[in-house]
C-alpha positions in Angstrom: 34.1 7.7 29.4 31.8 7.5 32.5 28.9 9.8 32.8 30.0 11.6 35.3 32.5 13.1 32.3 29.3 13.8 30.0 27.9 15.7 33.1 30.8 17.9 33.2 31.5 18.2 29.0 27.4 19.3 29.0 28.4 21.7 31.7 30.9 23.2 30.0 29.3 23.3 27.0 26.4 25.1 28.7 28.5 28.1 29.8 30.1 29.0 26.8 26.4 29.0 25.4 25.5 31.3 28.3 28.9 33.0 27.7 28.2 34.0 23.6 26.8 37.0 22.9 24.6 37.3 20.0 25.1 41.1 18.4 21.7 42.9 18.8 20.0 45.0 16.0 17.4 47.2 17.7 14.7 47.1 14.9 11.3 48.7 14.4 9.0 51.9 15.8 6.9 51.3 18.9 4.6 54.0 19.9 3.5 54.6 23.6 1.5 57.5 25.3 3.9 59.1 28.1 1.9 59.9 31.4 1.7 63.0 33.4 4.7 62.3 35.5 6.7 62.1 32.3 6.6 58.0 32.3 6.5 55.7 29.5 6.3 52.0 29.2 9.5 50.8 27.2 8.9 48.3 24.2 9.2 44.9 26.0 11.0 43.7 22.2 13.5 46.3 22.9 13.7 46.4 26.9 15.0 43.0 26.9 17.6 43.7 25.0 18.8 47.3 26.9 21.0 46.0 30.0 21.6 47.3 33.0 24.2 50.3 32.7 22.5 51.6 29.2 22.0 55.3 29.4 19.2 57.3 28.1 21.2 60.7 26.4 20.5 63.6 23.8 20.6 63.0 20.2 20.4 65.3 17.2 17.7 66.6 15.7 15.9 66.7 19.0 15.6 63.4 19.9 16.9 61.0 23.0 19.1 58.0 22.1 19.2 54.7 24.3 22.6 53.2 24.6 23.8 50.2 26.1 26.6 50.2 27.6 29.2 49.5 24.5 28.0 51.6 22.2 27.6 54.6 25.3 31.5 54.1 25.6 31.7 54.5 21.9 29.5 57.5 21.8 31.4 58.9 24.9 34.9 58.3 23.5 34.1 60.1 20.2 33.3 63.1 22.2 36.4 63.4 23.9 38.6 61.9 20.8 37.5 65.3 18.8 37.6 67.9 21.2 40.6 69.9 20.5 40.9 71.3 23.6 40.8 71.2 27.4 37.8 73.8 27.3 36.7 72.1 24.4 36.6 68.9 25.8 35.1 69.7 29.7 32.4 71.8 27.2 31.4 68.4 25.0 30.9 66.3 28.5 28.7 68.8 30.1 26.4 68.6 26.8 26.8 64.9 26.5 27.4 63.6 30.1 25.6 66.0 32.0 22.4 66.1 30.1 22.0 62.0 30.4 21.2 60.0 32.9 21.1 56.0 33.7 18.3 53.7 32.0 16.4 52.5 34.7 13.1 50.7 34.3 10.3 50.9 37.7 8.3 47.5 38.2 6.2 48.3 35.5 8.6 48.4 32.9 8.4 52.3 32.6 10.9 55.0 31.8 10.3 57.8 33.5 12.1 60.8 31.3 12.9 64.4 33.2 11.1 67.8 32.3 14.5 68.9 31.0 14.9 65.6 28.5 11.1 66.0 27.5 11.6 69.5 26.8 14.9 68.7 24.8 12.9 66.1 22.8 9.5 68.1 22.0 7.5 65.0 24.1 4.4 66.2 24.9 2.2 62.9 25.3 3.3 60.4 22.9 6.5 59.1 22.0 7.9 57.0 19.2 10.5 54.3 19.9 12.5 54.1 16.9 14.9 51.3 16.9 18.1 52.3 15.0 20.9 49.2 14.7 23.0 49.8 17.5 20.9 51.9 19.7 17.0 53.0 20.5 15.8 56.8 19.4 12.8 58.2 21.8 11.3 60.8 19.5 8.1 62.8 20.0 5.4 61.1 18.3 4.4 64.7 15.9 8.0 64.7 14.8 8.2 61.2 14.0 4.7 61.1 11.9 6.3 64.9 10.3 9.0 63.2 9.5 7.6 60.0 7.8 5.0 62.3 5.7 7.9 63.1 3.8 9.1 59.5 3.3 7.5 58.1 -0.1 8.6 55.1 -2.0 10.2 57.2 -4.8 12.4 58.9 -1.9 13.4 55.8 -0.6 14.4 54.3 -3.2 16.5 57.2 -4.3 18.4 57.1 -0.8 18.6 52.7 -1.3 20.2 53.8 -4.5 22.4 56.3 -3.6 23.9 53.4 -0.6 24.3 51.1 -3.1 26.7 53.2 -5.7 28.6 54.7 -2.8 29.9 51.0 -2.4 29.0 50.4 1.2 28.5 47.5 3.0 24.9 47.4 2.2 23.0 44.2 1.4 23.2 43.8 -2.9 20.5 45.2 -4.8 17.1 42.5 -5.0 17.2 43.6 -8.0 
C-alpha cells in the first residue's frame, strides 16, 4: 500500500466523521435579560446546537419553543396529521405556522423576539431558556421561578416514581 492510499483511506475516513450526526439533548435553564427592542442573547451551549432553518414557534402554557429543523417537521406534521378537516386543518397552520417565524441569530448572537411572541409568552425583561430534550423552551423568567416554587423534592420524586411504574423507557431506579 503506498501512502498516497493512506492519504485517501484518512480522507475518507474523515468525511464519514464529518458526515455522523451525534443526537442532541438540549439540557439545562439559562437565564438572560431581553432588551428594549425585544432582543436576547441565545445560550451559546444551546446556539451551537440550533442550525440554520430552526424555527422559534408558540408552545403551551404560554411559552415559545425552539425547533430545529427535524423536530419542526415533526411538530408540523402532527398538526396537520390530526386535523379532521380542511377548515380544521388551514385553522391549525394559521395558529402554528403563522404565529412562528425563522431562528435567526444578529452578530451578536441575539434573538430578537416580536411584540406579538413577547406578548404570547408574558416576556417582560427576563427570560428563561429551558432546554427540554429535543427542543429549547423561552419562558418568561416570573413564570419559570412560579413554576419551580412549586417543585420540591417530595414532588419530584412522586412524578420519578410515577415514570418508573408506568413502564417507560426511563433510566432504572438508582435505587
Amino acid at each position: 500500500m503506498s501512502s498516497g492510499d493512506t492519504d485517501v483511506t484518512t480522507e475518507r475516513l474523515e468525511q464519514v466523521r464529518v458526515e455522523m450526526r451525534v443526537p442532541v439533548t438540549f439540557c439545562g435553564t439559562y437565564h438572560h435579560h431581553i432588551d428594549e427592542k425585544g432582543r436576547v442573547a441565545i445560550p451559546a451551549q444551546l446556539r451551537r446546537f440550533l442550525p440554520e432553518g430552526s424555527v422559534v414557534a408558540p408552545g403551551p402554557e404560554n411559552r415559545l419553543m425552539i425547533w430545529p429543523p427535524e423536530e419542526w417537521a415533526v411538530k408540523r406534521d402532527l398538526f396537520l396529521r390530526t386535523a379532521e378537516t380542511p377548515a380544521q386543518e388551514r385553522r391549525f397552520m394559521r395558529l402554528l405556522i403563522g404565529n412562528s417565524s425563522l431562528f435567526e441569530v444578529d452578530a451578536q448572537g441575539r434573538l430578537l423576539l416580536s411584540a406579538q411572541q413577547r406578548t404570547f409568552a408574558q416576556i417582560v425583561d427576563q427570560v428563561v431558556f429551558v432546554g427540554l430534550g429535543t427542543g429549547v423552551e423561552i419562558v418568561a423568567d416570573e413564570l419559570w421561578q412560579s413554576d419551580q416554587a412549586e417543585l420540591s423534592p417530595a414532588e419530584f420524586t412522586q412524578v420519578w416514581d410515577l415514570v418508573h411504574q408506568r413502564g417507560t423507557s426511563a433510566s432504572p431506579s438508582p435505587a
